[in-house]
N, C-alpha and C positions, 0 to 999 in steps of 0.2 A: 582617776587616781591609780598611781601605780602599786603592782600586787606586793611589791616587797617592803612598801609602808604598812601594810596590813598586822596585823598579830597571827602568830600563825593558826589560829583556830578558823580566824574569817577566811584565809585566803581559800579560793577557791579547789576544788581538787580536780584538775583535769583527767587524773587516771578511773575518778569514781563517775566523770559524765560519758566518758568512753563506754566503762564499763555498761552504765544501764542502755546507753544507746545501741548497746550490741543487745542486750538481753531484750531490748524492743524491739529490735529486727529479729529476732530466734523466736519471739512469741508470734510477728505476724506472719514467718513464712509458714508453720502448716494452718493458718487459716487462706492462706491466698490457692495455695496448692491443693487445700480443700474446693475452693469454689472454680478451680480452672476447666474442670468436666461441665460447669454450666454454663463457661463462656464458649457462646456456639455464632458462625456467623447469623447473624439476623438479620442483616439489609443487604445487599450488592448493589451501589450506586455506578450506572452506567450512564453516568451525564457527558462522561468522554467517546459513549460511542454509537453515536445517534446517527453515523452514517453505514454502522456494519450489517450486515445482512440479520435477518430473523437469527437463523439457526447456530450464530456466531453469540448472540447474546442469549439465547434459549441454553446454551450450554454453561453460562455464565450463573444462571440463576439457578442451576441443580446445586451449587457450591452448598446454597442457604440451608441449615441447620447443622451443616457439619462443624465437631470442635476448632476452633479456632485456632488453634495451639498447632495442629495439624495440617494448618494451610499456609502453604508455601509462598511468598509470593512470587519465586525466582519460578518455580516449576509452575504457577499460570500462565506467566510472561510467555516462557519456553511453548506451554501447548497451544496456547493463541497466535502465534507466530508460524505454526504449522499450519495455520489457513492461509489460504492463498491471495482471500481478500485482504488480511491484516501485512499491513506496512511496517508499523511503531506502536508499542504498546507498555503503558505504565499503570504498576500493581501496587498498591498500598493497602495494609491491613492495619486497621485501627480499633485497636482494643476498648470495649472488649468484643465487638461482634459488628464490626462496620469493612465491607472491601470496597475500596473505587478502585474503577478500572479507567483509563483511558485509551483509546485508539482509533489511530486514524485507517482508513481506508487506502488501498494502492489504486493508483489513479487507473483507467483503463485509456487507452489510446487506440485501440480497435479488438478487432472481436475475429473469431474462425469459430466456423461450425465440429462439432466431433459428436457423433451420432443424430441425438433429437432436438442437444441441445448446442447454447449458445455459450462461449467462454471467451472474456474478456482475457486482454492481452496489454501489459504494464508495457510502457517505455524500455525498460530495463531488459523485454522480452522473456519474461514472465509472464506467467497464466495468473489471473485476479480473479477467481470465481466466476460463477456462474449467471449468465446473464436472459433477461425473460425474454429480450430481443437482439437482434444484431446493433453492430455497434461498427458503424462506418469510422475506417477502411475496415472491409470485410478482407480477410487472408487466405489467398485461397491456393490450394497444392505447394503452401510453403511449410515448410519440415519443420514439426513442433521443435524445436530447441531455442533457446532463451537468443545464443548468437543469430541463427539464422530470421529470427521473428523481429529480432531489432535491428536487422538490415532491412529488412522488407519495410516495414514502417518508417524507418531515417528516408527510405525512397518517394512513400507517398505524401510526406509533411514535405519534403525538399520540393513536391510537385506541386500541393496545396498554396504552399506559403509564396513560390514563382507567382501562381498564376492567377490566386485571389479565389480558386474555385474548391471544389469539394471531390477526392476522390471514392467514387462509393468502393473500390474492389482493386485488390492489386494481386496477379497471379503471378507464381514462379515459374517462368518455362526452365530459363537455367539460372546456373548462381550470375550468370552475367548478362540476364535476359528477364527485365521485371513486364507484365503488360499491365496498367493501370486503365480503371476505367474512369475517365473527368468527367464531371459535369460541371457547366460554367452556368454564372448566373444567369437567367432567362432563357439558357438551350433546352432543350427537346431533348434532345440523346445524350448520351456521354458522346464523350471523343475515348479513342480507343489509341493510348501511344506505349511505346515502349520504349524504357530505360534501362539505364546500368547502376549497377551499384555506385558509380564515380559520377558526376555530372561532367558531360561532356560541352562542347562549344556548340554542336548542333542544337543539344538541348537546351541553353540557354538562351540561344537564339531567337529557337520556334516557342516557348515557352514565354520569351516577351512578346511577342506576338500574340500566343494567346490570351493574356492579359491585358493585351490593347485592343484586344477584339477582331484584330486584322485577320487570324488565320481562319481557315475556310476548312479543310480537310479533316475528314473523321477519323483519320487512321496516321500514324506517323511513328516512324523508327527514329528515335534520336539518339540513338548509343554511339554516334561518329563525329568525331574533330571536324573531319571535314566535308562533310554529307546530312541532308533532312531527307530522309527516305518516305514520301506522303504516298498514299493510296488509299482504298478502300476500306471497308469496314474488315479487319483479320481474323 
């Protein structure tokens, strides 16, 4: 029924349901304001990050009884992102005292030693944390920086993926002189060869070859268009 068939005593008064809906939000905000000091986090759900290290989630779980009100979740994101394990990472706080965290792990693609221990080494040539083993390709006198650690590895997966085989170790003598060490299935020793940053024709060559099993020699220089340099163990 419409309001203007009404008598005006029934019609409704829109300025008077205003008004008490405002006077019942004024009455609950100092009760909500009063109990905001007791919303504290209480849980940290880490079901997103069942691949991060101990000491990446141990730091996650000091959050628990701090006010909630006071936890960011832009500046967790931010400090987790500061590990060198952590890739991507998603912060949600759920009032009144609930945080999930999500985050994945950055992949490692090989490892170099620096002092006792072991430190994984991302695609991107990036450092991923700390590792309790080595982690073939082993990088060895190549110059920590993200550029130079992701040419050295683009070089031992271009040798990998050739040849079917596995290389444990790739060293830097120059930027244009990598020496890998292969190991193919069923040999005894590595083969010991040397690349270039570029794949050349020699090395596609002898690298089909040793994927068909044919080549023989432990030692081999392949950084030439027009030469397979074989000899001895170098």
């Amino acid at each position: 029924m419409r309001t203007s068939f009404l008598p005006e005593r029934l019609r409704p008064n829109a300025q008077r349901r205003r008004s008490r809906r405002s006077l019942l939000l004024l009455a609950l905000l100092p009760a909500t304001l009063a109990l905001t000091p007791w919303w504290r986090v209480q849980a940290v759900d880490l079901g997103g990050c069942a691949d991060l290290p101990p000491e990446v989630t141990a730091s996650l779980m000091q959050l628990v009884g701090r006010p909630a009100l006071t936890v960011s979740p832009q500046w967790i994101r931010h400090q987790l992102e500061q590990w060198p394990e952590v890739a991507a990472v998603e912060v949600r706080l759920e009032l009144p005292g609930t945080l999930r965290v999500a985050a994945t792990r950055r992949e490692a693609r090989g490892s170099l030693s620096a002092g006792k221990r072991w430190h994984a080494v991302s695609s991107s040539g990036e450092l991923a944390g700390v590792l309790d083993h080595k982690l073939e390709p082993v990088l060895e006198d190549v110059r920590c920086r993200p550029a130079e650690l992701r040419r050295a590895l683009a070089v031992a997966e271009r040798c990998a993926e050739a040849t079917g085989g596995r290389v444990e170790a790739i060293r830097e003598i120059t930027p244009s002189d990598f020496e890998l060490r292969l190991r193919t299935a069923g040999a005894e020793q590595p083969v010991v060869l040397h690349l270039g940053p570029e794949p050349t024709k020699g090395e596609r060559y002898w690298l089909e070859r040793i994927a068909r099993g044919e080549a023989r020699s432990p030692w081999a220089d392949l950084r030439w268009d027009d030469r397979v340099v074989l000899g001895g163990v170098g």
